[in-house]
Residue, then its C-alpha position, 0 to 999 in steps of 0.5 A: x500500500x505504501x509502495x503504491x502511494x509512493x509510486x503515485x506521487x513519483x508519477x504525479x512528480x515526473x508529470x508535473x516536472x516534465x510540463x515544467x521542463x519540455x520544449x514548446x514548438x514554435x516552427x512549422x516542420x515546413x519551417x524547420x525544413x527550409x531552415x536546414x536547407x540554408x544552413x548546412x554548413x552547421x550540422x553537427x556545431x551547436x552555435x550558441x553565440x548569437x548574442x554576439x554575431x548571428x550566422x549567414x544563411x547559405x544562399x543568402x550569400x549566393x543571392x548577393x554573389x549574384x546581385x553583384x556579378x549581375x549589376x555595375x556598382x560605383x561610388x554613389x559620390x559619383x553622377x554617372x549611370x552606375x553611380x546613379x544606380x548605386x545611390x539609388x539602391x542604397x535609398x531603397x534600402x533606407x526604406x527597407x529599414x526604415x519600413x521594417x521597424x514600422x516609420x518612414x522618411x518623414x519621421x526617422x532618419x537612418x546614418x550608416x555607421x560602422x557598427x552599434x559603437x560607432x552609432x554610439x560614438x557619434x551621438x557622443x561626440x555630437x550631442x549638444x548638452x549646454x543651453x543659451x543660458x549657460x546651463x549644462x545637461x547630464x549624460x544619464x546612463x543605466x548600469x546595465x550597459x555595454x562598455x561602447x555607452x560607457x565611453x560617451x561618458x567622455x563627452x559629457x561634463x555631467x554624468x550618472x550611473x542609475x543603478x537598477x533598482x533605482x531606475x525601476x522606482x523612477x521609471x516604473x510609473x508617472x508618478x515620479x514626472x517632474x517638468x523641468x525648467x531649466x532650458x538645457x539637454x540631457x541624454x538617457x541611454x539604456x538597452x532594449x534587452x541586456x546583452x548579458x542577462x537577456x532582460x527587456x526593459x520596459x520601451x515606456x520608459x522612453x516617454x517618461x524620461x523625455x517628462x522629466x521622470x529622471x529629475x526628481x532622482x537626480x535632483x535636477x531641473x531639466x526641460x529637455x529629456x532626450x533617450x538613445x535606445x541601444x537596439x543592438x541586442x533586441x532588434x537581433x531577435x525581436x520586432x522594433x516598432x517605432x510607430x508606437x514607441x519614439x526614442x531620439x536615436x536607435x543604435x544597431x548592428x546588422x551582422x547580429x540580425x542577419x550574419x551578414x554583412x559586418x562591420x555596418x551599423x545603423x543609427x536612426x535618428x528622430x528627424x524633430x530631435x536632429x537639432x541637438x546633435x551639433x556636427x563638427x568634423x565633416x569629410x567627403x560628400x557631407x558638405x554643400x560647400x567647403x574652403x581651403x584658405x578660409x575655415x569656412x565650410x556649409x553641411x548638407x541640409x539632409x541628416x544623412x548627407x550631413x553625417x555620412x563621412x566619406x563613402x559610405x560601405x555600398x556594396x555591404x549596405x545593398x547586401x542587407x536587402x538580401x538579409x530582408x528577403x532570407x527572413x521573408x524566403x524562410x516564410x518568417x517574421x521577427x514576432x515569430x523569431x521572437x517566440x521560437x528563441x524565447x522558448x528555446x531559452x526557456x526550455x534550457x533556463x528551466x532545466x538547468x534550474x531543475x538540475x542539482x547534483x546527487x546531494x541535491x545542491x544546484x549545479x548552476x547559479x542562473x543570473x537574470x531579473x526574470x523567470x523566463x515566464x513572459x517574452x515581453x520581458x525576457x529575451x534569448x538569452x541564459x546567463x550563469x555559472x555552474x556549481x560543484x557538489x560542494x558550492x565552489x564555482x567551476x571557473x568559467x574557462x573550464x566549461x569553456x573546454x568542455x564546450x569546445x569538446x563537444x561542438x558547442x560554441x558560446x562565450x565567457x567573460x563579461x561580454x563588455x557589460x561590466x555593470x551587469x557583470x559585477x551586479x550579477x556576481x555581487x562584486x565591489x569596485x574593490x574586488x574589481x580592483x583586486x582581479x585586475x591587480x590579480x592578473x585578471x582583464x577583460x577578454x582574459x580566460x582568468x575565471x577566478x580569483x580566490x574561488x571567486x568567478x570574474x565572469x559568467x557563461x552565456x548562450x545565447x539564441x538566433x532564428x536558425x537554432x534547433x532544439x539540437x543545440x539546446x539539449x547539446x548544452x544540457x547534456x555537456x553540463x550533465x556528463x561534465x559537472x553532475x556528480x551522479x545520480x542527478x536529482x531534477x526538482x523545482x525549486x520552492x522558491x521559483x514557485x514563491x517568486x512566480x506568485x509574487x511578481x508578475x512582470x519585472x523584479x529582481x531575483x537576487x543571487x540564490x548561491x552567495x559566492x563561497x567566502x570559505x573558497x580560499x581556504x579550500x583551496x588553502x586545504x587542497x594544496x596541504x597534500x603539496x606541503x610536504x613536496x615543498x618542505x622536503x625542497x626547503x630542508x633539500x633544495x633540490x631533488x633527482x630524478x631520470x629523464x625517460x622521453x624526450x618527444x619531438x613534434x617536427x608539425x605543430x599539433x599533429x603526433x610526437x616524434x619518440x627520440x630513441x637515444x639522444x637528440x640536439x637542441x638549439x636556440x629555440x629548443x630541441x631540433x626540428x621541433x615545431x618548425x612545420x606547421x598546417x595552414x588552411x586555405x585561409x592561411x590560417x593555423x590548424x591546431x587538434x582545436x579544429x582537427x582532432x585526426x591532426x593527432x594521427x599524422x605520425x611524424x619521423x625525423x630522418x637524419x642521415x636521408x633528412x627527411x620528414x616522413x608522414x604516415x598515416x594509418x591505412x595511407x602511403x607515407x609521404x616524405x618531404x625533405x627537411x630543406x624543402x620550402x627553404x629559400x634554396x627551392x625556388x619554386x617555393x612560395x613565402x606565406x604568412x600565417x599567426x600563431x599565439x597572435x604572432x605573425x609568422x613567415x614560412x615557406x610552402x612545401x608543395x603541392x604534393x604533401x598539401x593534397x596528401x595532408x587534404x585527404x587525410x584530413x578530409x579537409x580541402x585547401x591545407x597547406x605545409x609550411x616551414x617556418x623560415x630562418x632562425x632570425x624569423x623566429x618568435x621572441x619573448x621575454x622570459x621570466x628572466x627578463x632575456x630575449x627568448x628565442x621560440x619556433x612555432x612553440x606557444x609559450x616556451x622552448x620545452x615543456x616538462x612532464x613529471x610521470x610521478x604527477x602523471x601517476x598521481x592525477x590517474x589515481x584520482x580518475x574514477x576507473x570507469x571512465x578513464x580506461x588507458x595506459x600510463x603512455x597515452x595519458x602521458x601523451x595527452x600533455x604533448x611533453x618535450x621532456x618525460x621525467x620520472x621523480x620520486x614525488x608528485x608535482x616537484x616540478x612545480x618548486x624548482x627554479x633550475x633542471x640540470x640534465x647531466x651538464x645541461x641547465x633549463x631555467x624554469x618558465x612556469x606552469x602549463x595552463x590546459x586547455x581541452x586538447x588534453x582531452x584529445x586521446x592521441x593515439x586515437x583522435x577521440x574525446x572525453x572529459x578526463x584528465x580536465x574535469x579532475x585536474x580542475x576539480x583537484x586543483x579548484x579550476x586552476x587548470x595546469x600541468x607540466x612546467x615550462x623549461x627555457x635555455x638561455x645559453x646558446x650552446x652549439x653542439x649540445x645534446x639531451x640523452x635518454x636515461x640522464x639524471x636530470x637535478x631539480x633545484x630551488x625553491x619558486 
């Protein structure tokens, strides 16, 4: 009987959790069909980045192609024939624009700019604050704002920041309207939706700032209220009707409603509010006349023709007709959009609420001012970080790793809104400070400092994503951070919070940041203590060098040497000189193409040859001079490598088809890298010139097998089935060398290998290539999710070794005492 009353409660349970948590389909199979058509280059990447750039459909790109080779484009400066007709194709497309966010000619105005920013800018720099009577607005902005509205601040004598609460207790009502009577010009700039949180504020906010709404809060009398509305975000995904609601000016950016074209921007501007937008420079077709020997120069009288500087960008204006007629082609409208991605958002919001580890704490921290109830409120966009089973914070970097593993593609960090960003996170302007003193800045992948995260993870929806994608995430956060058996509940407090708001209100964090973090980390690192005072009371410790690994091509397999091998200025020889280019001239890495790892490299020399095999297909050679300056049919190309430019010397034709075909990826391209006064330099920990080949950090990278050892122990075995070799493999070491103890490598400042000294150059940060099996080419979560976990999101491994003498003739045998000496 019991057994029958539980059953039916658990049955009642799942039916209510699975109402709770199950997908709403917005799209028509029709739809969804003629979605997958244009977007096949796609299938099988979840692209969850929109929020910052949505993606092209493929015959979008066609239509373009075609208009242009159809049609003769010139500068519409011009007055010929195709002048005339590239100027006229450009006013329609201002009526396109114009008539998709529902006004005309007569009321708006639509600037070209080169992006959001640059529309932002330009109200900045133009915006007349001052009045005849000496009187100076403010510039008013809302802490949730992106760091382009956060520059105009530069322009502006008089500012405030208007936190959240306080702009809701403002704005909400009329009540707060006070007609100002100073004769001067103030200038509100908020967000349609926030780019970090996906909220959408209130568009009535418009009319009650420009009545006076912001006075009484900021306890000033102004008479002219002025609001610029940052579209960028909303308008990617929702219908914008300027009919109904009015701003002064309207900044966006079309690569994030159609794909493409970027680098071209919009700024709408209400022609009864052009006024105050007072024009200094002026360049190109903006004038009606202009002198040299006088400063004397009249604009043109139509808003447009007056800040347009120069040529306007024709041919990616007239492609923007082409982005119109896909939505249309697709049988879509943006309110369609709007509520196809909003469910999407949704469903992930409610399972990832749901989700909590086996001891039934959360799995992630959500941040966001809504409960995803109300599309008029909340936009496609899933804010949060994810939790271990013990409440500490899993470093934004990590799951960044992960997601790379499986396809996934989203965005870290801040997303250039700090205000939302330190709200959210609940961080001072002193612990900002402090991350920044700690090595932390914007676009960085350092996620946390002291336990605490510096940033969050966002996905983010666009009219072309799939159910596909979403559950991609959720199934990346079940494997990678659940500690198992999953428990999938609502929490009580949702229920309480859709009871007692209905539209806006502001969820406070519901996982306070951990304080005790530092200490963990403190407690974790006890295991280590006797490691460093074994150095204290020794100074140095012993070990053998087992393996020394060559990778004659960066990211593709290791050279095993035998016996011995020389090593030069910039490391061990032949290592790193090759590298792979795709047909964009742009490096490959196992990051891109995980089969890199199967191309086996063998350095040969007495025939000086590189030989490339590859299972089940005939090994290649190419000779070691080949691509050399000697070879003159050679060609110099240049590629990037850790953001440095790198000039190398192509091998061929025949290795680029054999690499091509191996790869399954057309147009790559072997390229050695040129002389030794090509290389890289850094500046080494010992503030000396560092001489690299195609290496990212250092000339060698150390692997202490004992650490190797001690991180297999802490793999659950179920999950992690392979040898010690091919773990060892995973690391991509230079140098295999066995201590007595785990980790001492991490405490030495010196290696001596026989007679040969290496000065440290500190630890390797991982990332998820050393989840890449490399005899293999298959993928998992192991080692990361436990070194992560062991060393509390401080994902390193193995050390950096540098030589900074210049020593000919040297070479490193196997089976040497390799000394490691110091304290660090």
């Amino acid at each position: 009987m019991l057994d029958i009353s539980h059953s039916n409660k658990t049955t009642q349970k799942t039916t209510k959790m699975d109402e709770f948590c199950n997908y709403r389909e917005i799209y028509s199979p029709e739809q969804r069909k003629l979605i997958s058509i244009e977007f096949q280059r796609v299938e099988g990447q979840h692209y969850l980045e929109h929020a910052g750039a949505t993606l092209y459909s493929e015959k979008q790109l066609q239509e373009i192609a075609r208009q242009l080779c159809n049609n003769l484009y010139a500068n519409p400066h011009a007055r010929n024939l195709s002048s005339k007709l590239t100027e006229d194709a450009v006013d329609i497309v201002r009526y396109e624009i114009l008539t998709h966010f529902k006004t005309n000619p007569q009321e708006y105005s639509v600037i070209f700019t080169s992006g959001t920013t640059a529309a932002l800018k330009l109200i900045a720099e133009s915006f007349s604050y001052g009045s005849d009577c000496g009187t100076n607005g403010r510039f008013v902005y809302l802490q949730d704002n992106h760091t382009s509205v956060l520059g105009m601040r530069a322009y502006a004598k008089a500012m405030k920041c208007i936190t959240f609460d306080d702009a809701f207790n403002a704005l909400s009502c009329d009540t707060g309207s006070r007609e100002g009577k100073d004769d001067c010009n103030s200038l509100f700039v908020f967000p349609a939706q926030s780019n970090f949180s996906g909220v959408k504020y209130p568009v009535a906010w418009i009319e009650r700032v420009k009545r006076g709404a912001l006075n009484r809060l900021l306890e000033q009398d102004c008479r002219n209220w002025f609001v610029a509305l940052d579209a960028s975000s909303y308008v990617a995904t929702n219908e914008l009707d300027l009919s109904t609601v009015k701003p002064d000016f309207v900044t966006l950016s079309f690569y994030k409603i159609f794909g493409y074209p970027t680098g071209l921007g919009a700024l709408l501007v209400r022609n009864s509010s052009c006024h105050v937008l007072k024009k200094r420079y002026f360049g190109g077709g903006t004038v009606l006349m202009a002198q040299t020997l006088e400063n004397t120069a009249v604009l043109r009288d139509v808003v447009h023709e007056r800040f347009e500087d120069g040529t306007v960008p024709f041919l990616s204006i007239l492609a923007l007709k082409e982005g119109f007629n896909t939505i249309k082609r697709l049988n879509l409208t943006f309110d369609l959009i709007s509520k196809h991605t909003f469910s999407l958002a949704q469903y992930v919001y409610r399972n990832l609420l749901c989700l909590h580890h086996a001891n039934g704490r959360p799995v992630v921290v959500l941040y966001h001012d809504t409960t995803f109830e109300n599309l008029c409120d909340q936009g496609a966009i899933v804010n949060f970080n994810v939790l271990r089973d013990d409440g500490e914070h899993v470093g934004y970097a990590e799951v960044l790793h992960f997601a790379n593993l499986y396809g996934i593609h989203l965005r870290t960090g801040c997303f250039c809104n700090p205000g939302a960003c330190q709200y959210f996170l609940k961080l001072s302007p002193e612990d900002v400070k402090r991350h920044f003193n700690a090595g932390h800045v914007c676009g960085d992948q350092h996620d946390l400092v002291d336990g605490c995260p510096t940033g969050s993870v966002r996905i983010s929806f666009g009219y072309m994503s799939t159910k596909k994608d979403a559950d991609q995430l959720l199934e990346m956060i079940d494997n990678c951070f659940v500690s198992k058996p999953a428990i999938r509940r609502i929490p009580q407090r949702y229920s309480v919070w859709r009871e007692k708001y209905q539209n806006y209100f502001v969820i406070k964090n519901n996982q306070p940041i951990n304080t005790d973090a530092k200490k963990s980390q403190e407690c974790n690192n006890n295991s280590f203590l006797s490691v460093r005072d074994h150095f204290i009371n020794n100074r140095n410790s012993e070990g053998v060098l087992q393996q020394i690994v060559l990778y004659p091509i960066k990211s593709c397999g290791g050279f095993t040497v035998l016996d011995k091998w020389p090593i030069t200025s910039t490391g061990l020889k032949y290592d790193r000189q090759w590298m792979l280019i795709n047909s964009s001239g742009v490096c490959i890495t196992q990051k891109n193409n995980k089969l890199m790892c199967l191309i086996r490299p063998k350095i040969d020399l007495e025939t000086k040859m590189l030989i490339l095999s590859y299972a089940k297909h005939k090994r290649i050679c190419v000779p070691i001079s080949a691509g050399t300056k000697c070879e003159n049919l050679a060609s110099l190309c240049q590629s990037k490598v850790c953001g440095d430019k790198i000039q190398g010397w192509d091998c061929g034709d025949e290795v680029a088809d054999w690499l091509s075909e191996v790869l399954n990826c057309p147009g790559v391209r072997l390229l050695r890298q040129c002389s030794e006064d090509e290389y890289v330099s850094r500046i080494s920990k010992q503030n000396e010139l560092l001489h690299l080949s195609l290496a990212n950090k250092a000339q060698y990278l150390l692997i202490n097998v004992a650490s190797v050892e001690w991180l297999r122990e802490r793999i659950p075995g179920d999950e992690f089935e392979e040898t010690l070799e091919t773990t060892i493999q995973r690391f991509r070491p230079n140098l295999v060398v066995k201590f007595d103890n785990a980790y001492v490598e991490n405490y030495c400042e010196k290696f001596i290998f026989e007679d040969v000294s290496f000065e440290t150059g500190g630890v390797c940060t991982r990332c998820q290539m050393i989840c890449i099996d490399q005899t293999t080419g298959k993928t998992s979560k192991e080692p990361l999710q436990t070194l992560s976990k062991s060393f509390k999101g401080k994902i390193s491994f193995g050390t950096y070794l540098n030589r900074l003498e210049n020593v000919s003739d040297e070479c490193l045998h196997v089976g040497c005492t390799v000394k490691g000496i110091g304290i660090k």
